[in-house]
N, C-alpha and C positions, 0 to 999 in steps of 0.2 A: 800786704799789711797783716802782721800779729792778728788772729781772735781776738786775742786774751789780754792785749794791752793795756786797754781801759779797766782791767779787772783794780777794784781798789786794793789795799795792805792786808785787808784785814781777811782777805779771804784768803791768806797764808797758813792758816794753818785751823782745825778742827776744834775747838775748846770745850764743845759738848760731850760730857762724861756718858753721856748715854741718847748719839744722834739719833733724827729722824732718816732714816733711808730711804729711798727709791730705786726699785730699779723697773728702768727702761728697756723693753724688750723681754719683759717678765717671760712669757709664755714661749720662747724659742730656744732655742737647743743649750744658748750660754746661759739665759736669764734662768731657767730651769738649774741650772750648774751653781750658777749665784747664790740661788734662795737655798741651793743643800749646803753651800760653803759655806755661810752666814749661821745656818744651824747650827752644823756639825764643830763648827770652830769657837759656838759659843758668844759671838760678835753680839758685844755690849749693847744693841737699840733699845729704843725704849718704841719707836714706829715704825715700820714698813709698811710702803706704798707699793706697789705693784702699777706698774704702767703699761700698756701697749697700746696698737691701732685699736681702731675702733670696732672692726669684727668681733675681738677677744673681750672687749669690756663687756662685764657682765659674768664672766667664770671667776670662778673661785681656785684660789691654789693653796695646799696646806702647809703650815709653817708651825712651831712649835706649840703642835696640839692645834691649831686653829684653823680655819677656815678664812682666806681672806679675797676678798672682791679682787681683779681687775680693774682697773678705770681706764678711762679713753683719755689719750698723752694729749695736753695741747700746751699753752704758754700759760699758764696759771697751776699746773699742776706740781709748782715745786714749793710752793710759798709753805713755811715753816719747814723745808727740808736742809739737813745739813749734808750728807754726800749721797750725790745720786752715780749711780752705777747705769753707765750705757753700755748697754750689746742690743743695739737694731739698726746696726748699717751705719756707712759714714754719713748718706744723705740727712737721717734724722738727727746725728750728731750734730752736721752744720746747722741743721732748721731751730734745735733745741737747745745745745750746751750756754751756748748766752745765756736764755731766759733764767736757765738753770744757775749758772752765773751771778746773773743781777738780782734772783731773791733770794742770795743767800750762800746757794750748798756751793759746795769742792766738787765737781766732778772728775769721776775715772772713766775713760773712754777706750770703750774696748774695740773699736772702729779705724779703721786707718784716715779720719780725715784731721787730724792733727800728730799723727805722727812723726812727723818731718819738721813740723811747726819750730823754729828756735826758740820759740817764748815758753814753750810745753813741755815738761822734760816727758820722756819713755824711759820708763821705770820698771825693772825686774829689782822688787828687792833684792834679793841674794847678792847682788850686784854692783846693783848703784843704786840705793836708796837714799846717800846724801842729796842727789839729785833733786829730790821732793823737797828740799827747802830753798827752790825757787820758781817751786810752779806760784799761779796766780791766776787761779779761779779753776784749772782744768788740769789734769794726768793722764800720760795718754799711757794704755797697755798694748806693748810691743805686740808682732804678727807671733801665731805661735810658734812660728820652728822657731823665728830669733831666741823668744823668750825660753823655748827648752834648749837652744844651744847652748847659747850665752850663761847658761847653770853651770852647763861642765866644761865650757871654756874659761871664765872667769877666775875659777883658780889656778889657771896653770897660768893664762897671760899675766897674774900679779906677777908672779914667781919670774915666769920668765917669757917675755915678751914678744908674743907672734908675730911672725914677720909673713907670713901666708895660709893662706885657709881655705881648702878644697873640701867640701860636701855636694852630698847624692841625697836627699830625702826620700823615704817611703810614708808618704801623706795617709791618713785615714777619713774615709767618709765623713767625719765627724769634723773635718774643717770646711765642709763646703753645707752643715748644717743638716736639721732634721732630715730634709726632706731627700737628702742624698744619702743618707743612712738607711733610709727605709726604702728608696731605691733598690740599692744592693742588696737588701732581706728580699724586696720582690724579684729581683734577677736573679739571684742566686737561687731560688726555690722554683723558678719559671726553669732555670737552665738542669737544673736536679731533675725535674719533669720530664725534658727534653721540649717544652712548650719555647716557644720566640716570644721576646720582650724588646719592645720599644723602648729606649731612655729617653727621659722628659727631660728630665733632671742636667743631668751631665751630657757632654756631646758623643762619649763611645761607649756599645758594652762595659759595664762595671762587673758584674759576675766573671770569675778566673780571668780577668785581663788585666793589665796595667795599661797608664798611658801618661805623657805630658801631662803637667797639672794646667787646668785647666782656665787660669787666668788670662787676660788677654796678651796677645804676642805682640813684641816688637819685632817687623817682619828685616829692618836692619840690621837688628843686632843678635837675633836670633833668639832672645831672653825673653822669657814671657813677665807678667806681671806680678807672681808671686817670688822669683828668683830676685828681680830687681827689690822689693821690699826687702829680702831678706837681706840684702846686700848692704845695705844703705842702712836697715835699723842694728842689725850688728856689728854693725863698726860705730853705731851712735851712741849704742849702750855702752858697749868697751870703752868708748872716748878714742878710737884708734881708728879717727876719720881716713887715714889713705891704707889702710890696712888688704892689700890685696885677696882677693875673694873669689872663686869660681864656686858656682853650683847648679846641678842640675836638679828641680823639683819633679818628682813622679808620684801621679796618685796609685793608689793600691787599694788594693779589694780588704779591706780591714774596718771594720765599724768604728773603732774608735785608739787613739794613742798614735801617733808617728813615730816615725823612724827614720835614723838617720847616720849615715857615715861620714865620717871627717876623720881630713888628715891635715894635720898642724905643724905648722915649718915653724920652729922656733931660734931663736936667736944666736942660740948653743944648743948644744948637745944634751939633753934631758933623756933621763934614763925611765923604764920602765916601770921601775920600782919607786922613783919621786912623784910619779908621774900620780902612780897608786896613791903614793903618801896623802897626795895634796889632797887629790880626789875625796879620798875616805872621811876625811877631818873637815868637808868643806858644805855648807848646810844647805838642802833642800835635794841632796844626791844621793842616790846607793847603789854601793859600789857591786856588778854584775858580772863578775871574771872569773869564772871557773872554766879553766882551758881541759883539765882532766874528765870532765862531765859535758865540755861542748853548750856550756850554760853561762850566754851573755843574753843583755837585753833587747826582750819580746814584747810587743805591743802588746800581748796578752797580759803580763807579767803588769806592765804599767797602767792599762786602764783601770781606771777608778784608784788612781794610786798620788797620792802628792808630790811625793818626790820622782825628779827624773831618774832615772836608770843608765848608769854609764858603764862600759867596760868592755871587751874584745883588744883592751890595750896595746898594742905593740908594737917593736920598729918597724918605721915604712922602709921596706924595701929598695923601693923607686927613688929614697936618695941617698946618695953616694956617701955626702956631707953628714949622716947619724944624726943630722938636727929635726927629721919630723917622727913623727906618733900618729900612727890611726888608731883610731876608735871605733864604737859604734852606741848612739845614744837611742832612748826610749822613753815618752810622755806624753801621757794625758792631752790632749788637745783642748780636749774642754776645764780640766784645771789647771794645770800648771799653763797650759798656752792660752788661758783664756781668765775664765772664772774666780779661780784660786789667786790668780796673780793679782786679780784686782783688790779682791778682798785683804790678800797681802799690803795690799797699797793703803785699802782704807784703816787698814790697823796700823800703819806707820802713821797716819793722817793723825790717828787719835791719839798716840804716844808720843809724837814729836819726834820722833828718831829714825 
């Protein structure tokens, strides 16, 4: 059964010209990302509440100019809240998003435990923002590679409709959270030494390796559990539920911003140069193709950056047919795959559109 079923009407849409916020998971790698999006973007509140476990209550975090408390998340802490922002896991999502529900707010849930949900839409503006006028109580924010694929796939599927979709991810520290970020600073500085380091964090050396991302495996099907998400929520957002899919997830020695190749079979023949066109004209993208300079997109280039970063464009080779295009994209994990996208959502909440 639906979450969200029971959710009444009236929780369709945000009417506070200037809500109260929350977010949930304040002090961790995304909620840190939230409270800079909320600043830097100007985000109308008249309140922020800062939430997390009970360790953290008690710190203070700084927000425009201020100083503000912490408190300890339970079932009471949403009463006069209009959208609360979840990033701390699916489990708290299950335990909290009702409560958060029933007095009152919108939530965006940046957790995968309603992702899949039919009554939930997964919303990347850019995208499918009509979709938000039929949530009903809850929004769930896509896993991040969907959400930074689905940027620079989305204009070329209007145009001309994918018929196959092969990607490779190069994952950053920064999807598996603080503490694997700061991992990799201690690895990488222990192996600089020539000192041995133990990983806590992740299951192999993270300093100059790569390896399998690090979700759980399906030992039948060979896919771990970040491949299968991505599978499943980018064909949810496209709306191009049988949309065939391969991909392989690898994490990499990068602090922050993923990467990623895709090669797109389309339906016809689509040229290199439309390909650009679309791309260029189509919002939350910029376009990274300089073949003479050897200069497409770098996780370097895109952390701390809004928009994804698309380009390496050109015919795939491997088919006979001229109907695919490879690429190579580039984004923020923690904003556009994360933070950013939410706060995207709650500014669609409060605008209606």
């Amino acid at each position: 059964m639906s979450t969200t079923l029971d959710a009444p009407a009236e929780f369709r849409r945000v009417t506070a010209a200037s809500p109260v916020v929350a977010i949930v998971g304040a002090t961790g790698a995304v909620g840190v990302e939230l409270l800079g999006c909320l600043e830097a973007r100007g985000f109308p509140l008249s309140r922020l509440k800062l939430l997390a476990s009970p360790r953290s209550a008690g710190k203070t975090m700084h927000f425009r100019g201020k100083d503000i408390g912490v408190e300890a998340l339970d079932d009471n802490s949403f009463e006069g809240v209009d959208i609360a922002l979840f990033s701390a896991g699916s489990g708290i999502s299950k335990r909290y998003a009702a409560a958060a529900v029933k007095a009152g707010a919108v939530v965006v849930d940046n957790s995968s435990a309603f992702r899949m949900d039919p009554e939930v839409p997964l919303v990347v503006p850019e995208v499918n923002a009509a979709a938000l006028a039929q949530h009903r109580g809850i929004v769930a924010n896509p896993n991040c590679v969907a959400a930074i694929a689905t940027v620079a796939l989305a204009p070329l599927h209007r145009a001309h409709p994918i018929r196959r979709l092969q990607a490779a991810t190069y994952q950053a520290a920064s999807g598996a959270g603080a503490a694997a970020m700061e991992e990799l600073r201690l690895s990488t500085a222990a192996s600089l030494q020539g000192e041995s380091f133990e990983p806590k964090v992740l299951p192999h050396p993270y300093a100059f390796n790569l390896f399998s991302h690090n979700a759980e495996m399906d030992e039948a099907s060979g896919y771990n559990g970040e491949e299968t998400k991505v599978i499943a929520e980018t064909r949810r957002i496209l709306g191009a539920a049988e949309l065939p899919i391969g991909i392989t997830c690898i994490r990499v020695p990068v602090l922050r911003a993923h990467a990623m190749a895709l090669t797109v079979e389309f339906d016809e023949v689509v040229s290199v140069e439309e390909a650009r066109r679309l791309l260029e004209a189509a919002p939350g993208l910029r376009l990274v193709d300089d073949r003479a300079r050897n200069h497409f997109p770098m996780p370097s280039e895109a952390s701390g950056q809004d928009d994804v970063l698309v380009g390496r464009l050109r015919t795939d080779l491997g088919d006979p047919s001229g109907r695919s295009l490879a690429m190579f994209v580039a984004g923020d994990q923690l904003l556009k795959g994360a933070a950013l996208n939410a706060v995207q959502i709650a500014e669609r909440l409060l605008s209606g559109r």
